[in-house]
C-alpha positions in Angstrom: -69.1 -70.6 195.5 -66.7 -68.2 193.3 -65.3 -71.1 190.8 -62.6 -68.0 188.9 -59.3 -67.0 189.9 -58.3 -64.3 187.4 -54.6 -63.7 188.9 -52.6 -66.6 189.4 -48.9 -66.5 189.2 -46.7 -69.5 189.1 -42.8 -70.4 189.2 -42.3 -68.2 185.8 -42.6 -65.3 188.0 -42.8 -64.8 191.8 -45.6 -68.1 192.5 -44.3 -71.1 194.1 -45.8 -73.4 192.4 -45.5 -74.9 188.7 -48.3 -73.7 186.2 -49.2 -78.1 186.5 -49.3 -77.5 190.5 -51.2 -74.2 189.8 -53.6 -76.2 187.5 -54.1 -79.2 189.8 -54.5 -77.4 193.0 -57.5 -74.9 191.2 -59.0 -77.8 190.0 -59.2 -79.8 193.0 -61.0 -77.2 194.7 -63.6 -76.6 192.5 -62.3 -73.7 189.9 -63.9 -73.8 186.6 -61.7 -70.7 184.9 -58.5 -69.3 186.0 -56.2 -67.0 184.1 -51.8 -67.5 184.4 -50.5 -63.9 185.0 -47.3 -64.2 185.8 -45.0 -61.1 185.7 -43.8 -59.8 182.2 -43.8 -63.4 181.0 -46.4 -65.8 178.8 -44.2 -68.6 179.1 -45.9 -70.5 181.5 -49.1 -70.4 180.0 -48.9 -73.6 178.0 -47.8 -75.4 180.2 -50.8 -74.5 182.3 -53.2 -74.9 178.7 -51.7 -78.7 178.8 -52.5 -79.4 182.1 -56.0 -78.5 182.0 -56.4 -80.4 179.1 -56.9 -83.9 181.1 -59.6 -81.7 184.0 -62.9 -81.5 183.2 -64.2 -78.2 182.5 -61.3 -76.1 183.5 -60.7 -73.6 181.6 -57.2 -71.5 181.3 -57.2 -68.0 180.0 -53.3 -66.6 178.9 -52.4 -63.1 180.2 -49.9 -60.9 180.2 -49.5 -59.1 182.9 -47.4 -55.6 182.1 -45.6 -54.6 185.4 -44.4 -51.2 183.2 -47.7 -50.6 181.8 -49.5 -51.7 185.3 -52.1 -53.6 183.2 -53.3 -56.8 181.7 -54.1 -58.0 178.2 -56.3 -60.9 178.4 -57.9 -63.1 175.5 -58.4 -66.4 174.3 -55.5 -66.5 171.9 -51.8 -67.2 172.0 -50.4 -63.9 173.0 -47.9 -62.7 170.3 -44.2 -61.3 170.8 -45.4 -58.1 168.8 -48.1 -57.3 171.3 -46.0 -58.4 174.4 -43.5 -56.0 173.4 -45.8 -52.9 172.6 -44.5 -50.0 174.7 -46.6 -48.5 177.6 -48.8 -45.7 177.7 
């Protein structure tokens, strides 16, 4: 059973569900990481950090996900405003 979903995007972007919905539904089936990558925005991320707080063994990685640059930045730290407004390329 794959227990990581590395692209999840919640109501911050274009997902339909809240980054607490996102949280609740991976955990109750199983997921052990996931990563919030909404569109050109962190700002869901915490919301998602304090959800998984109260699950077991979930683990929620922040991203940014650069639709300009077509890339991600990944990591275990709070992503900053510098480095989510580096330019492309």
């Amino acid at each position: 059973m794959v227990d990581v979903d590395l692209h999840l995007h919640t109501t911050f972007s274009d997902g339909t569900l809240s980054p607490s919905e996102v949280v609740a539904l991976c955990a109750s089936r199983g997921l052990k990481t996931i990563a919030v990558t909404d569109h050109d925005s962190t700002e869901g991320v915490a919301e998602a950090q304090e959800a998984a707080e109260g699950v077991d063994g979930l683990e929620v990685i922040p991203v940014k996900n650069l639709r300009e640059a077509a890339a991600f930045i990944a990591g275990t730290a709070p992503i900053t405003p510098t480095l989510a407004s580096a330019p492309a390329g």
